[in-house]
N, CA, C and O of each residue as an XYZ file, in Angstrom:
312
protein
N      13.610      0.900      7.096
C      13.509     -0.552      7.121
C      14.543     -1.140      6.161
O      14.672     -0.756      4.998
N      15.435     -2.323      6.868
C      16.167     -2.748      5.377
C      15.208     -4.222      4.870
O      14.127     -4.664      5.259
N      15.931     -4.564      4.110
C      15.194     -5.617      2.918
C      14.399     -6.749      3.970
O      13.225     -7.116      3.920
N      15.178     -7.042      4.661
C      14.626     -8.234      5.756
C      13.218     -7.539      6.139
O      12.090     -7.810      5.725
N      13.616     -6.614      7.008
C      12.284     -6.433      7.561
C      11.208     -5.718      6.591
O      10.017     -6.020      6.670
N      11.653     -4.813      5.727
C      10.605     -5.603      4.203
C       9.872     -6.165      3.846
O       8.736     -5.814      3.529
N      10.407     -7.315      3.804
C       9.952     -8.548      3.401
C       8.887     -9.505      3.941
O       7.957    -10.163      3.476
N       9.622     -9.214      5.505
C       8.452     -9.526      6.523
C       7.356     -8.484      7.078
O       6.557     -8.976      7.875
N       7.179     -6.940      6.736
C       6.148     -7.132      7.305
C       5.441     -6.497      5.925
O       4.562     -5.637      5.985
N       5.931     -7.022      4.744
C       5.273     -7.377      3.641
C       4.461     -8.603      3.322
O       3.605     -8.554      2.438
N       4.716     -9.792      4.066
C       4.381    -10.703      4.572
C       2.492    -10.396      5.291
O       1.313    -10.508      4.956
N       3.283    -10.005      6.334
C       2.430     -9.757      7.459
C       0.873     -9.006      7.159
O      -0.282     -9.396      7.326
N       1.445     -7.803      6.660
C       0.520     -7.126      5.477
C      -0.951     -8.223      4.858
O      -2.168     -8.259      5.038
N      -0.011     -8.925      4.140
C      -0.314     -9.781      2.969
C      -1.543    -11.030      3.963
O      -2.689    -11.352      3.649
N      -0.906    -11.366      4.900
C      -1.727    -12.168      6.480
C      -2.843    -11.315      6.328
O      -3.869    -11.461      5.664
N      -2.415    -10.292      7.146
C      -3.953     -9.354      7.168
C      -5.066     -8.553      5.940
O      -6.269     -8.389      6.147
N      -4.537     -8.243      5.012
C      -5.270     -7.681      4.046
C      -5.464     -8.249      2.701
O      -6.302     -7.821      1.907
N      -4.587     -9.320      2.453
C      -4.519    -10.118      1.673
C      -3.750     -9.720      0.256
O      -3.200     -8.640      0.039
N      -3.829    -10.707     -0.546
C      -2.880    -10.096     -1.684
C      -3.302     -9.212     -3.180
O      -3.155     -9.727     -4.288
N      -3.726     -8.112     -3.019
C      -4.624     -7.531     -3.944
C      -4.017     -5.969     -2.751
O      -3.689     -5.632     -1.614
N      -4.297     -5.419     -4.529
C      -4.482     -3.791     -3.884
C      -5.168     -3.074     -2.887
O      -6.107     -3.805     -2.571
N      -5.209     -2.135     -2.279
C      -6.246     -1.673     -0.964
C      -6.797     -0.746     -1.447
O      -7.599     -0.211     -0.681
N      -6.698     -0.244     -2.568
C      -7.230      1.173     -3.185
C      -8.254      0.190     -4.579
O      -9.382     -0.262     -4.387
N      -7.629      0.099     -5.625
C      -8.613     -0.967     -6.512
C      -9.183     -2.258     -6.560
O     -10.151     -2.574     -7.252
N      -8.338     -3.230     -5.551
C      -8.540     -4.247     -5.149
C      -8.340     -5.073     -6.142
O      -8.941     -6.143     -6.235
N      -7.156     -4.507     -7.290
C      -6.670     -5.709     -8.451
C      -5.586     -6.660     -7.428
O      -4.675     -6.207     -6.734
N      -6.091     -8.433     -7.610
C      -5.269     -9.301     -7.290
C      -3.862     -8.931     -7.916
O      -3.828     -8.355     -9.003
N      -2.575     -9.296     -7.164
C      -1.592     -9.416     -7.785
C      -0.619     -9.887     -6.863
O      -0.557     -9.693     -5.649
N       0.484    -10.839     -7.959
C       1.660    -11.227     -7.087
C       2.306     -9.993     -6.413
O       2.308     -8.813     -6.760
N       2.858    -10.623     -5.334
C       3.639    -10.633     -4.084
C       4.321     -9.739     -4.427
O       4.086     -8.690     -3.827
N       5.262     -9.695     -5.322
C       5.966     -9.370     -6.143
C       5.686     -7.266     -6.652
O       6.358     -6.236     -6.591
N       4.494     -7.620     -7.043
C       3.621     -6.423     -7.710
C       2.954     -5.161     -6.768
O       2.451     -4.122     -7.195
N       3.120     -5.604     -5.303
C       2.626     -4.833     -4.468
C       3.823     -4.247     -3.962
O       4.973     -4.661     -3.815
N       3.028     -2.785     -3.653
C       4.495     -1.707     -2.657
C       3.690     -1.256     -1.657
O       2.485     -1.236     -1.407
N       4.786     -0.875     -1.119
C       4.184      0.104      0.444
C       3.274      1.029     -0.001
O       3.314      1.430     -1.164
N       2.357      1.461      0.887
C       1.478      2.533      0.743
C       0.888      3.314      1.686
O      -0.296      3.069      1.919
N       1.663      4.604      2.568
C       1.681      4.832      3.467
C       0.366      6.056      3.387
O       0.314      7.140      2.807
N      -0.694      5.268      4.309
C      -1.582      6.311      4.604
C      -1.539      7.480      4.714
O      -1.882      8.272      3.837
N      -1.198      7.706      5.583
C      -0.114      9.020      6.051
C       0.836      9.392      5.728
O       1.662      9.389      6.640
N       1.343      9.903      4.410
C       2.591      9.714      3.888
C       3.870      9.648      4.472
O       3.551      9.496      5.652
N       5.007      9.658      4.453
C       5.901      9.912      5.413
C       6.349     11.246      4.974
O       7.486     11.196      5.444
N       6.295     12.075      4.571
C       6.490     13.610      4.028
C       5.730     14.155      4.851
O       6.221     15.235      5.177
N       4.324     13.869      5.600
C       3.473     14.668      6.626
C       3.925     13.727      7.618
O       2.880     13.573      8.251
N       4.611     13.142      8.064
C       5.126     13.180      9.337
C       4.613     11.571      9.702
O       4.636     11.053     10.819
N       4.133     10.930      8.384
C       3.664      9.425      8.519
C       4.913      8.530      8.909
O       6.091      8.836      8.725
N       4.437      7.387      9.475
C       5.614      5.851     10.053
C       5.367      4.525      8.936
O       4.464      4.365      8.116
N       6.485      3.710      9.247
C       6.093      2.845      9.158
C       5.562      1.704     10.116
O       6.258      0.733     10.412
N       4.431      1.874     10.520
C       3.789      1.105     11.701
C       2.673      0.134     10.761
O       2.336      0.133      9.577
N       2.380     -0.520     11.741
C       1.378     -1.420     10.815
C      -0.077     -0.665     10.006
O      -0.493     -0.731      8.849
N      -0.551      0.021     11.190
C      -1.702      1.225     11.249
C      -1.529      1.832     10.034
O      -2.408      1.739      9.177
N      -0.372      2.530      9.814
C      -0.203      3.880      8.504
C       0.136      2.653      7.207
O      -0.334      2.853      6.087
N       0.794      1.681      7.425
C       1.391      0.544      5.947
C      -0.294      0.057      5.663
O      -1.169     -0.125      6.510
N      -0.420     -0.127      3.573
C      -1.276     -1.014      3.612
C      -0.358     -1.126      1.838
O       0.391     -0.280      1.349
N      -0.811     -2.540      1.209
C      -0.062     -2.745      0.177
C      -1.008     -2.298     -1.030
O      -2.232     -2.422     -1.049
N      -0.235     -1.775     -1.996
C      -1.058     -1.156     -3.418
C      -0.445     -1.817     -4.608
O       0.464     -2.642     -4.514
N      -1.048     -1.369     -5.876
C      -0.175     -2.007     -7.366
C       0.736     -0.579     -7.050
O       0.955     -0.187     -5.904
N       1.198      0.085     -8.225
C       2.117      0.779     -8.067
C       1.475      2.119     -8.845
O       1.869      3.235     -8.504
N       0.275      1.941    -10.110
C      -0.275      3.233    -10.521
C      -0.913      3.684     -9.414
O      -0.667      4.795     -8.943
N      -2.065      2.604     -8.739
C      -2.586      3.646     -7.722
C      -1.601      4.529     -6.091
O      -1.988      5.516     -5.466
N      -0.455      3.785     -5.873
C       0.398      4.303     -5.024
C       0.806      5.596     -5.237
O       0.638      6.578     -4.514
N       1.625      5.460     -6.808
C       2.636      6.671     -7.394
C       1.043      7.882     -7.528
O       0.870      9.010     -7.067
N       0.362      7.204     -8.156
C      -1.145      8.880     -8.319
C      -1.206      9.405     -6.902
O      -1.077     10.610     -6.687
N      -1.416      8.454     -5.845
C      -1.361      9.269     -4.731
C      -0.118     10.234     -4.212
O      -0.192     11.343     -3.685
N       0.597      9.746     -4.413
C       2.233     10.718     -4.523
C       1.741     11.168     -2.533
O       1.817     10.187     -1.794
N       1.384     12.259     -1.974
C       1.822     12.399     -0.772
C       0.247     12.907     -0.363
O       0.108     13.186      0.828
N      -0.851     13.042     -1.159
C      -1.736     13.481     -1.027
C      -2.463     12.424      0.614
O      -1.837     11.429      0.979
N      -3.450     12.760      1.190
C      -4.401     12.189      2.369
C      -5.314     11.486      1.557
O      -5.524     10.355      1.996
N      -5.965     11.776      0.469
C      -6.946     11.012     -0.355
C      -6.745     10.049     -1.339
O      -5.630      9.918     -1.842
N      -7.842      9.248     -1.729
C      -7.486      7.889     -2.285
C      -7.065      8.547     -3.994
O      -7.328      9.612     -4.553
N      -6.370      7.426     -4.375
C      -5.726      7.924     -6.117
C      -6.924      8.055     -6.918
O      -7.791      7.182     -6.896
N      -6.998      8.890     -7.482
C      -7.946      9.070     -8.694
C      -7.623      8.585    -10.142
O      -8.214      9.082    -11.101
N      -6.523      7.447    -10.318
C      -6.293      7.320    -11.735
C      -7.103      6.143    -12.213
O      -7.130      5.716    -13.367
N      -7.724      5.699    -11.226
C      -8.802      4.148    -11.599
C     -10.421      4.160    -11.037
O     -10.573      4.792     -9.992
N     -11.014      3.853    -11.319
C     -12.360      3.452    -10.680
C     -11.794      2.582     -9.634
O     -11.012      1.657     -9.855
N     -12.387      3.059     -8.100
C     -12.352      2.054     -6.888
C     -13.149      1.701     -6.728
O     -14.238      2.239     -6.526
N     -12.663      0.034     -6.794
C     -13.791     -0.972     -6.267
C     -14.033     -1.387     -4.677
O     -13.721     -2.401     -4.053
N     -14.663     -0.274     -4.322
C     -14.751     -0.478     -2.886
C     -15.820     -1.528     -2.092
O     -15.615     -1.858     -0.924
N     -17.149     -2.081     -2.977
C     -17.550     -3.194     -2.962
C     -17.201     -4.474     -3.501
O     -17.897     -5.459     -3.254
């Protein structure tokens, strides 16, 4: 993806899941969120809407390429 399309379906993301982490659910600017590919792209993951969801960046980088959620925070899954 280059920066444009980035941006937009960082956007888009942001439409559907809103602006907060998907793993701790800390609010944060626009800015503060990265890709976070379900499926990593190292096991053969895309960037499709399905596998993208947006994270802060400790819980992204802890997951590194693993299938399971990051263990470096308590998840607030309620």
């Amino acid at each position: 993806m280059n920066s444009k399309q980035k941006r937009k379906k960082k956007q888009q993301l942001i439409s559907l899941y809103g602006n907060y982490c998907w793993w701790c659910r800390q609010d944060l600017l626009q800015t503060n969120l990265t890709f976070d590919h379900l499926l990593p792209q190292s096991r053969g993951g895309s960037d499709s809407f399905e596998n993208l969801r947006l994270s802060c960046f400790p819980c992204n980088n802890s997951r590194g390429n693993s299938l399971y959620p990051p263990v470096t925070k308590k998840l607030n899954y309620f």
